[in-house]
C-alpha positions in Angstrom: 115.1 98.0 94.5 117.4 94.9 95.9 119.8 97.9 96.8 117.3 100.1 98.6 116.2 96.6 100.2 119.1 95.8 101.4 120.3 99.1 102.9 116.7 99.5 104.9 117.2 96.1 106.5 120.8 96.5 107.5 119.7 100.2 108.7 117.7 98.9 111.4 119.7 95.9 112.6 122.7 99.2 113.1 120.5 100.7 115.6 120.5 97.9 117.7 124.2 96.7 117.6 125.6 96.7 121.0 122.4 96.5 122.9 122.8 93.2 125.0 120.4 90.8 125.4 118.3 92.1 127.8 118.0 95.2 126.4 116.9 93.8 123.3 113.7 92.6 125.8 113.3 95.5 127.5 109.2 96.8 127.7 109.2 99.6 130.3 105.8 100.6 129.8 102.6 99.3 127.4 103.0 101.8 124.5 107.2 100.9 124.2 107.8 98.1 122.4 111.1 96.2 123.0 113.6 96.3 120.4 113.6 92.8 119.5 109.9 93.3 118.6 110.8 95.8 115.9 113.4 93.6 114.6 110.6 91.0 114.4 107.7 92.4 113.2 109.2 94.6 110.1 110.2 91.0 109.1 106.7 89.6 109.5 105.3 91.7 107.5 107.7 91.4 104.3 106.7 87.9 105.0 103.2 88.1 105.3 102.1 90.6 103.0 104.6 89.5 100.3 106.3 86.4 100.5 102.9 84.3 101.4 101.5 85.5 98.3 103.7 86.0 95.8 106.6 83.3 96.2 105.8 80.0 95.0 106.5 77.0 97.5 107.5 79.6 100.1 107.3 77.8 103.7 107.0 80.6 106.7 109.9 80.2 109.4 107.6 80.1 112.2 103.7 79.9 112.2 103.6 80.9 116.1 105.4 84.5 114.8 101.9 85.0 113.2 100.4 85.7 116.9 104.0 86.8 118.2 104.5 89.6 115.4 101.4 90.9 113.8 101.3 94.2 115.7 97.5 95.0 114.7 95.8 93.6 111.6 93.1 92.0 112.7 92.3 90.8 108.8 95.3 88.6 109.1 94.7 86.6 112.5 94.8 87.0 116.3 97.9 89.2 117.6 100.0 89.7 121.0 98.4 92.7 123.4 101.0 95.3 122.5 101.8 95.8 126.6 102.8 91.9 126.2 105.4 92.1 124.1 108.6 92.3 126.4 107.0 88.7 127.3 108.2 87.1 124.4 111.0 84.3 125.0 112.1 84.2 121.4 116.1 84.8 121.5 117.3 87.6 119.7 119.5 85.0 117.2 116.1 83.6 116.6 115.3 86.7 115.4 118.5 87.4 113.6 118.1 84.2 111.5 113.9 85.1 110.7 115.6 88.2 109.7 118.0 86.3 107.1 115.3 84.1 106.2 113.0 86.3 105.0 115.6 88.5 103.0 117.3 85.9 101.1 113.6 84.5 99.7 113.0 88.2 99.3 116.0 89.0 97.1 114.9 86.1 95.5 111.9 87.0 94.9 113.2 90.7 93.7 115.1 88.6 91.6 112.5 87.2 89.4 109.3 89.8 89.8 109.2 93.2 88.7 105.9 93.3 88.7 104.5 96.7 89.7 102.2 95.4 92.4 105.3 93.4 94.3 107.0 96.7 93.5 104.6 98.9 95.3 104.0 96.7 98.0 108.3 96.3 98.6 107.6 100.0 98.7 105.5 100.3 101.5 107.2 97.5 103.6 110.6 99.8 103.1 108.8 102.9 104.4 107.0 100.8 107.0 110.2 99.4 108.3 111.7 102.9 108.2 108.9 103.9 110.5 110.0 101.7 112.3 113.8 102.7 112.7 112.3 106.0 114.3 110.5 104.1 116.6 113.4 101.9 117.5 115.6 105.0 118.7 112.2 106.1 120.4 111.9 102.7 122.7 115.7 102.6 122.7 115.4 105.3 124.4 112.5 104.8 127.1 114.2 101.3 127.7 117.2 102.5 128.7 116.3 105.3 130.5 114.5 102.8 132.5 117.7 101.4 133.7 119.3 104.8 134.6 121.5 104.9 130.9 121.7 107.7 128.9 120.5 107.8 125.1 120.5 110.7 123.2 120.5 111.7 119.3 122.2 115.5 119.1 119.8 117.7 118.7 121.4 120.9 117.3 120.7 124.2 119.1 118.3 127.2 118.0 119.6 129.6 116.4 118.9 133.3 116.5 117.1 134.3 113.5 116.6 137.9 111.9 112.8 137.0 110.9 111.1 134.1 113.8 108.0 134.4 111.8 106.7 132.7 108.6 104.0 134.3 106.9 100.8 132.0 105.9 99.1 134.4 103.1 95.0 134.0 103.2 93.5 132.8 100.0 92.6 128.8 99.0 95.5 126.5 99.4 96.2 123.3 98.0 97.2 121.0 100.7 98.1 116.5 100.3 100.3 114.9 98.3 100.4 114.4 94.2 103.6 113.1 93.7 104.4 110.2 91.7 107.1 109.3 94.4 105.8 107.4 96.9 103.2 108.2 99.7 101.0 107.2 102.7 97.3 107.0 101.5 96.6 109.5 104.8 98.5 112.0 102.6 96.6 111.7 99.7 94.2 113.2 97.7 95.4 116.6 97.3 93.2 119.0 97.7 91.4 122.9 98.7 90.8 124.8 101.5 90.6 128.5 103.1 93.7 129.6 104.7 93.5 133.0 107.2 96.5 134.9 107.7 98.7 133.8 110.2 102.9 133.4 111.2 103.9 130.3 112.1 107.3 130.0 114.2 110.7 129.3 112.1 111.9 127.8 115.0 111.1 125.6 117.7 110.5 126.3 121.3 113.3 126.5 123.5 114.4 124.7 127.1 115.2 128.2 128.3 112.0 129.3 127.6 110.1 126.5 128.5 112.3 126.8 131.8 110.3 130.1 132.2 106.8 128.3 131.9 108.2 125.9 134.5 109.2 128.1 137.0 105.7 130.4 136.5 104.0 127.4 138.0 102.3 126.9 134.9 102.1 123.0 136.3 99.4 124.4 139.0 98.0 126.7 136.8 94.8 125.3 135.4 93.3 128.1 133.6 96.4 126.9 130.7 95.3 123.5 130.6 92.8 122.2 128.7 90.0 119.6 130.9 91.9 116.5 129.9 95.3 117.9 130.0 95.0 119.2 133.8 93.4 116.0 134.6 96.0 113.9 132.8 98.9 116.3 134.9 97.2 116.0 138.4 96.5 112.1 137.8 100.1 111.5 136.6 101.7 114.4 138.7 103.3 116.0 136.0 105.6 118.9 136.6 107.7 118.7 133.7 108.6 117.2 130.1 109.8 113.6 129.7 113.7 113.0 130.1 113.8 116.9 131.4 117.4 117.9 132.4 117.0 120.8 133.5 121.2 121.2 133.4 121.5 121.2 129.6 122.0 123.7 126.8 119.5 126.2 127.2 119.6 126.6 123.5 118.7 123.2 122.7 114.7 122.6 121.8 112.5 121.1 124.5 111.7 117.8 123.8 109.5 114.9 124.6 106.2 117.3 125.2 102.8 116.0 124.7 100.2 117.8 123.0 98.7 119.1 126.7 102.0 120.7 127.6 102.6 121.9 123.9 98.7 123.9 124.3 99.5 125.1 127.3 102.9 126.6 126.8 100.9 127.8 123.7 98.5 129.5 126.1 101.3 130.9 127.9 102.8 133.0 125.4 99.2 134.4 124.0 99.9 132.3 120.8 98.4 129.4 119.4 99.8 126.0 117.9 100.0 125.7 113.6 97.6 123.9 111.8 99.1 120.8 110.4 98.5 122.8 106.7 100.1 126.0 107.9 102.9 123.6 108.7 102.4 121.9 105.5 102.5 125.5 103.8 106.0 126.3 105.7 107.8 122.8 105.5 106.9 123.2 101.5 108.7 126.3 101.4 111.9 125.2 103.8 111.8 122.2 102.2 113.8 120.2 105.1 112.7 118.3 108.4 113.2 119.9 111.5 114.8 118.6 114.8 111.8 117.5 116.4 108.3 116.4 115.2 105.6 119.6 116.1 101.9 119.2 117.5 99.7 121.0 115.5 96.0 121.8 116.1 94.8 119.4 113.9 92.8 116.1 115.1 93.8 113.4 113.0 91.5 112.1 110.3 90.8 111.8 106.2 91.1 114.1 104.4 88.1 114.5 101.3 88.2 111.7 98.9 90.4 109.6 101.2 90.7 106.2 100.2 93.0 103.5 102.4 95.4 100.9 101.1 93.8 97.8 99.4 93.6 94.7 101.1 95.5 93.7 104.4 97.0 97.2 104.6 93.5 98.8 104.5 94.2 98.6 108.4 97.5 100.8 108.0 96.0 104.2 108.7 92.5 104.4 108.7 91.7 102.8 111.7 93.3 105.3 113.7 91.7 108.6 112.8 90.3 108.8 116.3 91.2 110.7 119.4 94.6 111.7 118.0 96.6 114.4 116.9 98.6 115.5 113.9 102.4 116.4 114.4 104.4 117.4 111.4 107.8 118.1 110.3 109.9 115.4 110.8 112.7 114.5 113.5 116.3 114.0 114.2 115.4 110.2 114.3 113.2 110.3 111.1 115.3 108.3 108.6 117.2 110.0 106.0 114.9 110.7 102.6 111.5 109.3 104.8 110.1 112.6 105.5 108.5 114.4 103.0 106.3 118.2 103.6 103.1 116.0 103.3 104.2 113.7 106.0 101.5 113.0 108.5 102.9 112.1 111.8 100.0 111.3 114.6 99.9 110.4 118.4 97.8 110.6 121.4 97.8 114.1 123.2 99.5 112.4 126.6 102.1 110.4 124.7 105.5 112.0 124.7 107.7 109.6 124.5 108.9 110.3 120.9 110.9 113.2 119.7 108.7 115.9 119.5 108.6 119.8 120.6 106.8 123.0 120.1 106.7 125.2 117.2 103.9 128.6 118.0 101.5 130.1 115.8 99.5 133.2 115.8 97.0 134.7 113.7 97.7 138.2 112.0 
């Protein structure tokens, strides 16, 4: 466990080497948080959620990074407006040193417990923390791009395929995760339901065809948009995905979509998008994440006999099975061994700003 500590925490401090300071700040718009945020807050919560509790004569670093760092459990005291987080004057070797704090009482502390509770809870603060490496390249990203830089992770082009098409077979499937390895509690329980026949896409929607929905005029074409996606598109005056470049490989996937433009494109080629358990059917058989995250159909929310994290981290999921949407598959910037088939990825249908795409459906 100190091993896999250890490599999590240095993973995330590599994405940020050679950022400069002001970069590290950097809060182009409410829902990006600056890099030095991430850096924070993973920290907090090793802190908070283990170190408080299970250390003896531990001392916090700060007790103003309490209000600086909790991103959103309210259980655990008042919290920074997320939009106000590139307000923070904490200097990122401040930071640093919380960082370095906080590990060595942790190794410590690893040191001396074994204790199956401090285990599972490292457990989750790991994964947390590597949800939160994919959201570093994601602000990264929209940060720089704010200042005119370029910041790209390769995505690797489509290939042509022989068969496009996975085949969902109708019957009762068993869908949510089992395993003894670890999970989110939005994966779990495992459990039954009907399946029709349908295909679901091997591969992912590409910018050349995408290009073609472009240049239809599908951006002035209402009848593809659902009522809040056409009003989202005229009130933003959208005309094409985030970061578009419309001078890149034609083969690569589109990226950056939101789940308005991923219907509608849906719309367009008289398909559908997948379930998120027609996805889960495929990914189970593939067995590997994808280049980009896909929008499925599927609002989020619990599945039967879903029951949340104990304690402080009861707020981890739960509370935001509303008015979002499922995307699964995993990503170029998911972290190595993170992703699993059961993986629940969720967002709201405007946001696009992570690395997601299209992957079609239809029914047989």
């Amino acid at each position: 466990m100190k091993k896999q500590y250890i490599r999590v925490r240095k993973g995330t401090e590599d994405i940020c080497v050679g950022l400069k300071e002001h970069e590290l700040s950097l809060q182009p718009r409410g829902e990006v948080s600056p890099a030095k945020w991430h850096l924070g807050h993973t920290t907090w919560f090793f802190e908070k959620i283990i170190l408080e509790k299970y250390l003896e004569h531990f001392q916090c670093f700060n007790p103003d990074y309490d209000f600086v760092f909790n991103s959103y459990y309210k259980q655990l005291g008042k919290h920074l407006n997320q939009q106000d987080r590139g307000e923070i004057s904490i200097e990122s070797t401040e930071v640093l040193k919380y960082r370095k704090y906080v590990d060595q009482n942790m190794l410590a502390l690893l040191e001396s417990e074994n204790s199956k509770e401090i285990i599972d809870l490292v457990t989750i603060g790991l994964n947390h923390e590597e949800q939160h490496q994919e959201l570093l390249h994601m602000d990264i990203k929209a940060a720089l791009f704010f200042e005119n830089k370029h910041y790209q992770l390769d995505l690797a082009p489509i290939k042509n395929e022989d068969s496009q098409w996975f085949e969902v077979s109708e019957g009762l499937i068993s869908c949510g995760n089992q395993s003894n390895e670890f999970s989110y509690d939005n994966e779990r329980p495992r459990h039954q339901r009907y399946q029709n026949n349908a295909f679901i896409s091997k591969k992912l929607v590409t910018k050349s065809e995408y290009r073609e929905f472009i240049n239809s005029g599908a951006y002035s074409n209402p009848l593809l948009w659902l009522s809040k996606g056409w009003e989202w598109l005229c009130e933003n005056k959208i005309t094409a995905p985030l970061y578009w470049d419309d001078n890149k490989n034609d083969l690569l996937p589109v990226s950056h979509i939101s789940y308005f433009e991923a219907d509608a494109f849906a719309n367009y080629m008289g398909c559908r998008l997948p379930t998120e358990f027609e996805h889960e059917i495929m990914d189970q058989d593939c067995k590997q994440s994808s280049s980009l995250w896909s929008w499925t159909s599927s609002s989020y929310g619990a599945y039967p006999g879903f029951v949340k994290f104990d304690g402080a981290l009861s707020e981890y999921n739960g509370k935001f099975m509303c008015n979002q949407y499922i995307l699964r598959g995993g990503c170029v910037a998911t972290p190595r061994g993170h992703w699993r088939p059961t993986y629940r990825n969720f967002y709201e249908p405007h946001q696009r700003w992570m690395f997601s795409g299209i992957r079609l459906a239809k029914d047989k």
